[in-house]
C-alpha atoms as one frame of an Amber mdcrd trajectory, in Angstrom:
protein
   0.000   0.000   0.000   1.402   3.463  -0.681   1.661   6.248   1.610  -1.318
   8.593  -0.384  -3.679   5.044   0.212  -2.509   4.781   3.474  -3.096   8.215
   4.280  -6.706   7.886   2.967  -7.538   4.877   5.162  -6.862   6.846   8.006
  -8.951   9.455   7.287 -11.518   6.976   6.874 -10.880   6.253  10.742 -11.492
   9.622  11.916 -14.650  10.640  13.263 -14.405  13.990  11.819 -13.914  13.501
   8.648 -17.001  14.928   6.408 -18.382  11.978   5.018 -20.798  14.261   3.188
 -18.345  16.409   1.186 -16.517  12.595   0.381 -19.638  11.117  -0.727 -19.644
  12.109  -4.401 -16.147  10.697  -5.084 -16.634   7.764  -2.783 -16.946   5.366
  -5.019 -13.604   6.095  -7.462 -12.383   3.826  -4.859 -12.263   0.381  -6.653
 -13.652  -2.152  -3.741 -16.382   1.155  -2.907 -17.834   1.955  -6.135 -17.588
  -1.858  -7.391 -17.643  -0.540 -11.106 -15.461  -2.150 -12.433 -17.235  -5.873
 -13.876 -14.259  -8.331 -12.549 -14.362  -6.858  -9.032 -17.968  -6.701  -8.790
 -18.291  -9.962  -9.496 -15.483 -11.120  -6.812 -17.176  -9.575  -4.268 -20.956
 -10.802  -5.236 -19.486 -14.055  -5.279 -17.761 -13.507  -1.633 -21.270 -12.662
  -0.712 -22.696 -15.561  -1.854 -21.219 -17.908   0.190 -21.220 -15.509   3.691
 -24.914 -15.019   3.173 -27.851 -17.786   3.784 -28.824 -18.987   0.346 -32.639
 -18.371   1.003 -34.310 -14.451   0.918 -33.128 -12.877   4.259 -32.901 -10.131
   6.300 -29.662  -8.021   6.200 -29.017  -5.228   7.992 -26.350  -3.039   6.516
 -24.005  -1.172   8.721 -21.963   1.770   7.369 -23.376   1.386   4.394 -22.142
   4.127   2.446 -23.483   4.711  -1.159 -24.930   0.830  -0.888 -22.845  -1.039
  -3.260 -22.577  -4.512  -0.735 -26.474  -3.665  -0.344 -27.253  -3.736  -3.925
 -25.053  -6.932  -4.156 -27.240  -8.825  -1.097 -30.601  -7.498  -2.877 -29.381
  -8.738  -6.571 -28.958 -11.669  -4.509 -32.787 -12.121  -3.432 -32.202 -10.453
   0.249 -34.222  -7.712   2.048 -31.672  -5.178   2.949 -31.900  -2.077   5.333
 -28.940   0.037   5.191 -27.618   2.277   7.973 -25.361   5.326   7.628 -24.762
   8.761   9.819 -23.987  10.829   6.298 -27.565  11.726   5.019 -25.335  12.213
   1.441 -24.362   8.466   1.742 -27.856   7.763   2.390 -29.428   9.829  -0.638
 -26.965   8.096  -2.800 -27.756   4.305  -1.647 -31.443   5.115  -1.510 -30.555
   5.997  -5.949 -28.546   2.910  -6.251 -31.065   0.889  -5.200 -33.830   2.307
  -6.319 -36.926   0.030  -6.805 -35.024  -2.975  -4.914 -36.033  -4.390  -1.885
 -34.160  -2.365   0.459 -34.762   0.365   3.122 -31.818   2.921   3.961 -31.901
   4.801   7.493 -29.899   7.728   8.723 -27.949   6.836  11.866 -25.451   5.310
  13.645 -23.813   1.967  12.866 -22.708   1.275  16.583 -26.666   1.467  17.882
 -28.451   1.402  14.829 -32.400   2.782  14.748 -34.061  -0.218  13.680 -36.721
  -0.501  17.170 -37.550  -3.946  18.195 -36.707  -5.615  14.128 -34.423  -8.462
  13.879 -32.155  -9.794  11.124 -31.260 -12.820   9.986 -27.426 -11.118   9.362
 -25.597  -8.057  10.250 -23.691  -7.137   7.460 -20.245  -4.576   8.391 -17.741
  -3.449   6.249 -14.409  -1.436   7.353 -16.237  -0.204  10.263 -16.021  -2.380
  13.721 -12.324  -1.670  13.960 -12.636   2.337  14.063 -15.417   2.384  16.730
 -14.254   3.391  20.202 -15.483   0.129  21.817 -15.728  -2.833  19.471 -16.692
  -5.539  21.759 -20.178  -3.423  23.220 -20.533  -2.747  19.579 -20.844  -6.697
  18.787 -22.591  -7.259  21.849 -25.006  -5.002  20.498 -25.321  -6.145  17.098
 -25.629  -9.731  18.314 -28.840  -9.023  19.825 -29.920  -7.449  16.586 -29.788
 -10.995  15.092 -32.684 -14.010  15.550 -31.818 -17.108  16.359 -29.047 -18.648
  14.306 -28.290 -15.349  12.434 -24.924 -14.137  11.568 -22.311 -11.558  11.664
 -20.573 -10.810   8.682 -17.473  -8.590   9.455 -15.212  -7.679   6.580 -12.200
  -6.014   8.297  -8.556  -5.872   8.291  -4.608  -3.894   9.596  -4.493  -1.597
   6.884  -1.062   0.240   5.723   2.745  -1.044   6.046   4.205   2.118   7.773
   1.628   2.750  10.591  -0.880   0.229  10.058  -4.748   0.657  11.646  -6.961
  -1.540  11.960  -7.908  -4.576  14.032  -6.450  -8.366  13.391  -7.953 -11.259
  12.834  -7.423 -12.951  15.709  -8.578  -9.984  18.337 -11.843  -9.807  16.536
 -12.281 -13.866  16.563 -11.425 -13.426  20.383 -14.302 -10.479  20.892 -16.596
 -13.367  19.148 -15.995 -16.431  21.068 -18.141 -15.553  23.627 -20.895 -14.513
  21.268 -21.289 -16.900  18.842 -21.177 -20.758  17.744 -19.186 -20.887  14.982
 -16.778 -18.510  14.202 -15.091 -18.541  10.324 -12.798 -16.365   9.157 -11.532
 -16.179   5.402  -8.138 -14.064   4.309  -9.026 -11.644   1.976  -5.622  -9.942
   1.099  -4.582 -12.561  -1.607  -7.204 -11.504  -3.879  -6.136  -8.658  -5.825
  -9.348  -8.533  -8.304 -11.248  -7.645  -4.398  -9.612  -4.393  -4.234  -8.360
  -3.365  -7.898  -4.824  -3.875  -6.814  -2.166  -6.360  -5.172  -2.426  -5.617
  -1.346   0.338  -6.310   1.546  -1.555  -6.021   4.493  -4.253  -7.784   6.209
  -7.591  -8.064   5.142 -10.480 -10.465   5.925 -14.153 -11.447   6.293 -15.583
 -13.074   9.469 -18.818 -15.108   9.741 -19.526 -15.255  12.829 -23.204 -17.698
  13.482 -24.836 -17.207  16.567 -26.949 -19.675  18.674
């Protein structure tokens, strides 16, 4: 990863940063946007198998502009999306336009969503920036029904002064919350991101009892 990317994915960490300005140019990003045909198709397929393979409920955390969303409800599933930049929001709400989906304004950590359940919580390069990641699972694993799922795509981004949260500190945040606990390495696929990658990167499918 070079410095300038580096850079960028620690902005992405910071609380301040105005996701609302970024929105429009969000998705140059390869693995945001998903525009280009070979890496949307590596991640729909990625989907595929972390998702149940009947119609479910997926609840969307930090879901940006939608892209994973739009993926899930291509796939058949009822998606709600959650995101604290009401530009993020207006943008998923276009992308998905006529699909099954529902997008809320928000935040990811406690998400508005009332008494509703999910069959899986869907997260993407999110859990690792929040100031308390275990009370944020603890939350979201009451957000699921009964033998629901987390899917966590995460990762220790940068070589010079990496961020991020490793593998094996999120599987130990799970153990207590979850039956079965799966995690697939992520970095090795270059087509994921639109580029060869060095650091750490991952999904976690975490299924609950």
């Amino acid at each position: 990863m070079t410095d300038d990317s580096e850079a960028l994915t620690r902005a992405d960490a910071d609380p301040a940063v105005d996701w609302d300005a970024r929105a429009a140019s969000f998705d140059d990003e390869p693995d945001h946007g998903l525009r280009d045909p070979l890496t949307r198709r590596a991640w729909a397929e990625r989907l595929r198998t972390w998702l149940p393979g009947r119609p479910s409920d997926v609840l969307d955390l930090g879901c940006g502009t939608g892209s994973l969303a739009l993926l899930a409800a291509e796939q058949g599933h009822r998606v709600t999306g959650v995101d604290s930049s009401p530009a993020m929001i207006d943008l998923a709400r276009a992308k998905l336009a006529g699909r099954d989906a529902v997008f809320l304004l928000g935040d990811a950590a406690a998400p508005p969503v009332g008494e509703q359940r999910f069959d899986v919580v869907l997260v993407r390069h999110l859990l690792w920036a929040l100031p308390d990641p275990g009370r944020a699972l603890r939350h979201w694993r009451g957000l699921l029904r009964p033998s629901g799922r987390l899917v966590l795509v995460e990762g220790v981004w940068g070589t010079l002064t990496p961020v991020g949260i490793p593998a094996g500190t999120l599987t130990d945040l799970l153990a207590p919350l979850a039956e079965q606990v799966r995690v697939e390495r992520l970095s090795e696929d270059a087509v994921l991101w639109g580029k060869e990658v060095e650091d750490e990167r991952y999904a976690v499918v975490a299924v609950v009892a």
